[in-house]
The first five atom37 places (N, CA, C, CB, O) and aatype in JSON, in Angstrom:
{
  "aatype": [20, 20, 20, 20, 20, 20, 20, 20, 20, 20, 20, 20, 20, 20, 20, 20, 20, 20, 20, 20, 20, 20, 20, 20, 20, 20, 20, 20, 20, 20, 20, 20, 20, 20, 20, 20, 20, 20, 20, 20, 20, 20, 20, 20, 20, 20, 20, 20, 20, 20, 20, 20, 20, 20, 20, 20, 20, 20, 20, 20, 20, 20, 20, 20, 20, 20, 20, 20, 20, 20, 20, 20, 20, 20, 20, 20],
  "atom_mask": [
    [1, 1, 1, 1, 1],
    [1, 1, 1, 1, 1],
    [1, 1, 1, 1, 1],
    [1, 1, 1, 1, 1],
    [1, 1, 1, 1, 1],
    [1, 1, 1, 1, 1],
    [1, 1, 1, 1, 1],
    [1, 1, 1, 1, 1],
    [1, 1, 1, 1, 1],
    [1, 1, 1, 1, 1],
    [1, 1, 1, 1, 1],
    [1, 1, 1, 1, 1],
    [1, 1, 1, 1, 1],
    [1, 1, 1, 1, 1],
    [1, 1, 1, 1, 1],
    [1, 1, 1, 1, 1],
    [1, 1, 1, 1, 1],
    [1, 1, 1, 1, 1],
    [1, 1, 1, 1, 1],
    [1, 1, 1, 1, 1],
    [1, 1, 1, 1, 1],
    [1, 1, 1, 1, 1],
    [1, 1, 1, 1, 1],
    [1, 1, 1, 1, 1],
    [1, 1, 1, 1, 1],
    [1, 1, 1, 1, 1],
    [1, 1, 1, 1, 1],
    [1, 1, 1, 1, 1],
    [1, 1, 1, 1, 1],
    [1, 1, 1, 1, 1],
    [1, 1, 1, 1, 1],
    [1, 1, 1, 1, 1],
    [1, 1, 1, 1, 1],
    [1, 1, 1, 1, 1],
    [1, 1, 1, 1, 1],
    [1, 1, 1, 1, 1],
    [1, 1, 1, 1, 1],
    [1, 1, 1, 1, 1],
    [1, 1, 1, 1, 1],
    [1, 1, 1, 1, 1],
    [1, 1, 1, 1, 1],
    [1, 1, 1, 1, 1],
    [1, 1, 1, 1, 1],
    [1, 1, 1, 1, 1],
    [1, 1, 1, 1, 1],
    [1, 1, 1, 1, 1],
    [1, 1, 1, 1, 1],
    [1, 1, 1, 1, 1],
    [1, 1, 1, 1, 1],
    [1, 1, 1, 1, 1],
    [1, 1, 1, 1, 1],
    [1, 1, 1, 1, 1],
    [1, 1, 1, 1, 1],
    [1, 1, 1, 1, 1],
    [1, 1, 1, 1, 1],
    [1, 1, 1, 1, 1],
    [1, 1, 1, 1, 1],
    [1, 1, 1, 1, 1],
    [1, 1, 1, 1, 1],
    [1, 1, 1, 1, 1],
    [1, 1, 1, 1, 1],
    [1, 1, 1, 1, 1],
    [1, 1, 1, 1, 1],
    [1, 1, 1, 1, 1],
    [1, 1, 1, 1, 1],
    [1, 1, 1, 1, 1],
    [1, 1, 1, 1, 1],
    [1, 1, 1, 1, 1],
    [1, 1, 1, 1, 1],
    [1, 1, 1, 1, 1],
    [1, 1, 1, 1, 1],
    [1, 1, 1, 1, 1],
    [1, 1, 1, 1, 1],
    [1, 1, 1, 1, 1],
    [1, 1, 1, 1, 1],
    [1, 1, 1, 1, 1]
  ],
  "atom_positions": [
    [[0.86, -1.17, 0.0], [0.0, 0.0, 0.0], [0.91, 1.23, 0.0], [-0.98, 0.0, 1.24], [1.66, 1.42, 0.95]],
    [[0.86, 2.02, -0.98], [1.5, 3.08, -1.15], [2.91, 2.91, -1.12], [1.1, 3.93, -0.31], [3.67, 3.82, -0.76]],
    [[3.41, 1.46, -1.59], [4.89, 1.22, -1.64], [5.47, 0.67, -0.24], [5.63, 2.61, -2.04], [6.63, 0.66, 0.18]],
    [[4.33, 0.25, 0.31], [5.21, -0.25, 2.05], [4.21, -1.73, 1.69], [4.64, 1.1, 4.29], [3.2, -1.84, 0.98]],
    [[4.84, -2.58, 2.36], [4.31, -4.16, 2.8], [3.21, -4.12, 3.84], [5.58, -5.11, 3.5], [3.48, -3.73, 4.98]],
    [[2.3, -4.4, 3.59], [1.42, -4.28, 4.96], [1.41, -5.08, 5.59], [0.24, -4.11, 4.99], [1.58, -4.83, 6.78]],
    [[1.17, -6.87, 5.07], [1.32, -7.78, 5.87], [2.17, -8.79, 4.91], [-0.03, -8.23, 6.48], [2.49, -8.43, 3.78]],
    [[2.52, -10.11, 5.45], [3.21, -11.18, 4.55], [2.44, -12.31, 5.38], [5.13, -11.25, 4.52], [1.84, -12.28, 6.45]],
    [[2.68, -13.19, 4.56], [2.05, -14.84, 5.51], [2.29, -15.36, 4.34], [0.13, -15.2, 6.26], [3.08, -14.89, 3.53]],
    [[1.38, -16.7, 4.13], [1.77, -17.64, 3.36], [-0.01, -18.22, 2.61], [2.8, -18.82, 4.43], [-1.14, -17.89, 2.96]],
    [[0.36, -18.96, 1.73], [-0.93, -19.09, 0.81], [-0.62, -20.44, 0.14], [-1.14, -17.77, -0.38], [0.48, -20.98, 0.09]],
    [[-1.79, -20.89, -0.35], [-2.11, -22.12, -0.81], [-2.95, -22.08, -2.27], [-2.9, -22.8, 0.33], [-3.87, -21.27, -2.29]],
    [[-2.74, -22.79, -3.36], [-3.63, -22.95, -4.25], [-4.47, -24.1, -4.07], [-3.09, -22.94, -5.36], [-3.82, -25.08, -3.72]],
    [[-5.65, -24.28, -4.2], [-6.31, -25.7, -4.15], [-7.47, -24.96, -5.34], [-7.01, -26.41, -2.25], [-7.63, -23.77, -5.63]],
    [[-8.31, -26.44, -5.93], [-8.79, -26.15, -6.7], [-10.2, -25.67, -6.14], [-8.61, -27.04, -7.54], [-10.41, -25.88, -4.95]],
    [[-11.13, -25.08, -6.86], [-12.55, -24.91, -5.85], [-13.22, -24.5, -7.39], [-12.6, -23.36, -4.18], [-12.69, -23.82, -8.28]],
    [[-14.38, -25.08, -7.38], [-15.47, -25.22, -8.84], [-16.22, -24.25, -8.36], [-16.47, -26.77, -9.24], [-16.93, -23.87, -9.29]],
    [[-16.48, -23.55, -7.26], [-17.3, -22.43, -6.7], [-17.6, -21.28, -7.36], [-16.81, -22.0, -5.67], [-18.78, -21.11, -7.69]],
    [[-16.85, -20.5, -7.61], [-16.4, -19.41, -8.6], [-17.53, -18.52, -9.24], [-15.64, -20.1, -9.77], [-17.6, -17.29, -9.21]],
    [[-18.35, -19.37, -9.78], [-19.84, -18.54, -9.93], [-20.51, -18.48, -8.73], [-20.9, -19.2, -10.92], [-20.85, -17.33, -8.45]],
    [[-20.79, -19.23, -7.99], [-21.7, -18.71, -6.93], [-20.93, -17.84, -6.31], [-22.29, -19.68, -5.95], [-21.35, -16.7, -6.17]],
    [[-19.54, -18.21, -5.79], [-18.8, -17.13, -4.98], [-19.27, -15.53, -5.49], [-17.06, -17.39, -5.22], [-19.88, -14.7, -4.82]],
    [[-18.77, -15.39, -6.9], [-18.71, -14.24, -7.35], [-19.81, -13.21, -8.55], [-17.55, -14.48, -7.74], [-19.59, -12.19, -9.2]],
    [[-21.16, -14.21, -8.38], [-22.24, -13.7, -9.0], [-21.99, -13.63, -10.25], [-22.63, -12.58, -8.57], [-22.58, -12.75, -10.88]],
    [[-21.19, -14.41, -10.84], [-20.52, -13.81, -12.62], [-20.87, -15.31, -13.32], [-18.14, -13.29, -12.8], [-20.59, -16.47, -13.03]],
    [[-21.48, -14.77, -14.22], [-21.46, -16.03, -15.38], [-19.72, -15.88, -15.9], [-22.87, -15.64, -17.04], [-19.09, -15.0, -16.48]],
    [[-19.37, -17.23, -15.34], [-18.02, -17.39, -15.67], [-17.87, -18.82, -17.0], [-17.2, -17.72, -14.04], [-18.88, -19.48, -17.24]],
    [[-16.94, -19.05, -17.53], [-16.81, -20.05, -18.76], [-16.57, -20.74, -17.82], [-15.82, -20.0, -20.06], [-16.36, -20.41, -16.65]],
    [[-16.6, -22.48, -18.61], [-16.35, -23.66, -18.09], [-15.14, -23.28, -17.99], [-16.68, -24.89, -18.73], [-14.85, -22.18, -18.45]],
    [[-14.07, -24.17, -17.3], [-12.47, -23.76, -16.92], [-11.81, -23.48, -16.49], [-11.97, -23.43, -17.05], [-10.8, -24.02, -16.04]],
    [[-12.46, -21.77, -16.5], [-11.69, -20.33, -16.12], [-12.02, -20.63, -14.27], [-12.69, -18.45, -17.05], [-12.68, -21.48, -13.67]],
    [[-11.14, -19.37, -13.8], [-11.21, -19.45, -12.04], [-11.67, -20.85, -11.67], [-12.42, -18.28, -11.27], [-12.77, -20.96, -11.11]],
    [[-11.21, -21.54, -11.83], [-11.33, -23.02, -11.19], [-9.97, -23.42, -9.78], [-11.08, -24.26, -12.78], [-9.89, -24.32, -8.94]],
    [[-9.2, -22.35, -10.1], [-8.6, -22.52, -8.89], [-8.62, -21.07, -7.68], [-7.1, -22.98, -9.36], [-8.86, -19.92, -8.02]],
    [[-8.22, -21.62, -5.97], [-8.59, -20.63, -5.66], [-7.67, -20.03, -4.57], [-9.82, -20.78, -5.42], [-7.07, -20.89, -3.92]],
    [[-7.42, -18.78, -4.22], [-6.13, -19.01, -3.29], [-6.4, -19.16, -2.0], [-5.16, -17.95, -3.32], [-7.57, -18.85, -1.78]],
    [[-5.8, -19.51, -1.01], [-6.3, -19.71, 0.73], [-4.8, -18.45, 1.42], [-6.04, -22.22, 1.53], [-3.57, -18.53, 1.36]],
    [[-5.41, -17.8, 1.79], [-4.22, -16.95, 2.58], [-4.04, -17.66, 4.01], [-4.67, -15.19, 2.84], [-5.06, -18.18, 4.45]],
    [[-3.19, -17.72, 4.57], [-3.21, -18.27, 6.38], [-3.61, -19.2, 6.41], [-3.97, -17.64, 7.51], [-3.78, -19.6, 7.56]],
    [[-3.93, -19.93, 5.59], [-4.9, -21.41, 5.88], [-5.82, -20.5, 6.33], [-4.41, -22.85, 7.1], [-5.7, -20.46, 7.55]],
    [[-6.79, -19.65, 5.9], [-8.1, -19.05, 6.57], [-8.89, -19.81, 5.66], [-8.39, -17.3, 6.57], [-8.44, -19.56, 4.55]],
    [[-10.14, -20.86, 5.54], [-10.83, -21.13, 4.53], [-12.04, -20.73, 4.79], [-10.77, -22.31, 4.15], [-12.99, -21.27, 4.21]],
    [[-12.24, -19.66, 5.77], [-13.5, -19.03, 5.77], [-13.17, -17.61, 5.3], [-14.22, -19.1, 7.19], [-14.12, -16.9, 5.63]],
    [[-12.57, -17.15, 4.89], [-12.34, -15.81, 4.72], [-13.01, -15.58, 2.5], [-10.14, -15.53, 5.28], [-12.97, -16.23, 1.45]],
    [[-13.36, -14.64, 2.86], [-13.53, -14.35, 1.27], [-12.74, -15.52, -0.2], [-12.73, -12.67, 1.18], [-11.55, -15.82, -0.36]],
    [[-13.56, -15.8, -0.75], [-13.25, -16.77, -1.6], [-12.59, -16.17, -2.57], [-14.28, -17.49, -2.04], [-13.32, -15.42, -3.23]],
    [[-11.21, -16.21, -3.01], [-10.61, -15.35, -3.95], [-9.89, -16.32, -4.92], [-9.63, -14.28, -3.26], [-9.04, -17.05, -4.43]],
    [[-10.28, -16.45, -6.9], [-9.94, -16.89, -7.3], [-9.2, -16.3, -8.42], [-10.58, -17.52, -7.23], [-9.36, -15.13, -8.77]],
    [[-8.36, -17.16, -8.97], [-7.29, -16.87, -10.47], [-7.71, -17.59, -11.7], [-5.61, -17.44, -10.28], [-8.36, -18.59, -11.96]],
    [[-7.01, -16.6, -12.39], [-6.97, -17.54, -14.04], [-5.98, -17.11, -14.51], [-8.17, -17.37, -15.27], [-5.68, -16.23, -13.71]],
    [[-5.06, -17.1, -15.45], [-3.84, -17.64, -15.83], [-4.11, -17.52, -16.77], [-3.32, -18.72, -15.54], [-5.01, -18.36, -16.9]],
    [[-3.93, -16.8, -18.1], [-4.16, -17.29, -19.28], [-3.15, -15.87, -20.22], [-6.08, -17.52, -19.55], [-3.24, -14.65, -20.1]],
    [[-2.09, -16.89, -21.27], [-1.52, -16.29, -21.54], [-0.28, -15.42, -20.76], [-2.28, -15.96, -21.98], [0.35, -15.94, -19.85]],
    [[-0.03, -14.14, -21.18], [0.75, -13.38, -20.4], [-0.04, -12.62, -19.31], [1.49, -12.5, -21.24], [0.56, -11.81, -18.6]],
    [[-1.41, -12.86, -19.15], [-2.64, -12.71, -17.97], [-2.83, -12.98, -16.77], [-3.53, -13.21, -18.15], [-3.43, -14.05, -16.69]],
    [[-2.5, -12.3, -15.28], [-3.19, -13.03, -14.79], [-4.42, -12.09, -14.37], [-2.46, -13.76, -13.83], [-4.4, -10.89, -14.63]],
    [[-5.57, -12.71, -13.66], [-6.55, -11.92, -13.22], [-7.0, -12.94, -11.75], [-7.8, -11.65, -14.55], [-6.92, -14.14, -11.51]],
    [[-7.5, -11.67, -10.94], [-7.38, -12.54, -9.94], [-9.4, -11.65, -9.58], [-5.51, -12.32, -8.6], [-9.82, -10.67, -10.19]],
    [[-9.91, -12.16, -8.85], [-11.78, -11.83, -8.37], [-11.68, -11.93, -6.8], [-13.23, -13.33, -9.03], [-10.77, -12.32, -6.07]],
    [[-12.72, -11.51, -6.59], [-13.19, -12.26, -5.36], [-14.24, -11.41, -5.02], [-12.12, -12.48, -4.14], [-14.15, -10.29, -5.53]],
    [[-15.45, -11.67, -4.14], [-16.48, -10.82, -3.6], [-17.73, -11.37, -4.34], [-16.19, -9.22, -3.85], [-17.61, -12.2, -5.24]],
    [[-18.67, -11.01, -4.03], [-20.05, -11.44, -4.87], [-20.59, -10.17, -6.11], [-21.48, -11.65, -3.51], [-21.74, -9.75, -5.98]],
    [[-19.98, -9.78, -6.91], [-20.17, -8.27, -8.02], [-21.48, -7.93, -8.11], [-19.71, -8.44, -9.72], [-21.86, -6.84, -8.54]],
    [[-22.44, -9.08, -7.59], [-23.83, -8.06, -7.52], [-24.68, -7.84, -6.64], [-24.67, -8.29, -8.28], [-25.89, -7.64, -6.79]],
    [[-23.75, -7.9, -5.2], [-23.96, -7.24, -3.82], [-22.83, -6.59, -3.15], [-24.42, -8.21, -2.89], [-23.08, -6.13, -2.04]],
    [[-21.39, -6.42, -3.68], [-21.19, -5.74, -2.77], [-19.69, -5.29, -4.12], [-21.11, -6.55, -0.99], [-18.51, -5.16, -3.79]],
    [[-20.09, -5.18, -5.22], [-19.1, -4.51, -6.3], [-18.24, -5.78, -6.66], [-18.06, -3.11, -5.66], [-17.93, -6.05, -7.82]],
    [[-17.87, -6.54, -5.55], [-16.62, -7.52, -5.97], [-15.22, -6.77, -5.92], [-16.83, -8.1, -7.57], [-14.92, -5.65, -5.5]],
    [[-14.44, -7.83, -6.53], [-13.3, -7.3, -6.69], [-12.32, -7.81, -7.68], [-12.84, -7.28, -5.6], [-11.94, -8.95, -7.43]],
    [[-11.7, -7.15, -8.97], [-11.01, -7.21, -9.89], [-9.91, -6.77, -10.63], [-11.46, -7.19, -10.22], [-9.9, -5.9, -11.49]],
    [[-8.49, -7.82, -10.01], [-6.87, -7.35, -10.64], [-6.88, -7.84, -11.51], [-5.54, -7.64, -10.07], [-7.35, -8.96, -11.71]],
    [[-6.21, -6.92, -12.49], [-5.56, -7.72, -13.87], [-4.35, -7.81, -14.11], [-5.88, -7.25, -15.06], [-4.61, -7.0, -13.22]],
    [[-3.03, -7.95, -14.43], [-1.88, -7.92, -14.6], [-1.33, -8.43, -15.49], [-1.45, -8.18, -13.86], [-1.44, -9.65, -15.43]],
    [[-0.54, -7.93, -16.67], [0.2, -8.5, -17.48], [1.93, -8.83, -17.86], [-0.29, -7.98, -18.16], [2.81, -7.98, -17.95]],
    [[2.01, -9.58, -17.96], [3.62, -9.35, -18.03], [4.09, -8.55, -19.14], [4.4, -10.67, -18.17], [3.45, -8.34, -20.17]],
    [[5.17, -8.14, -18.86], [5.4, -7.05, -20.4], [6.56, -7.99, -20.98], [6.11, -4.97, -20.1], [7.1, -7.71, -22.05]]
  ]
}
């Protein structure tokens, strides 16, 4: 945040098919099928990735109650 570290810990990928209900989005077969776990918290906000190309994009939140949430990033 503003160029300082706020926190660090550690994270997990596991897969989770959730992804539409989590995030209110008609999503494609495929896509966000995996999802990340921060702290081993698996109750905390469901936040997933997709990978595609020089892409990544990462979601999380329900987008049609409370905006959601959406990074994109590309490699150059």
């Amino acid at each position: 945040d503003n160029g300082q570290l706020r926190r660090s810990g550690e994270f997990r990928v596991i897969e989770d098919l959730t992804a539409v209900e989590s995030t209110c989005l008609n999503i494609p077969d495929g896509k966000y099928t995996n999802r990340i776990v921060y702290d081993n918290n698996m109750n905390a906000t469901r936040t997933f990735y997709d990978l595609s190309g020089n892409k990544l994009t990462i979601i999380s939140g329900c987008f049609a109650v409370d905006a959601g949430s959406a990074l994109e990033y590309e490699r150059q």
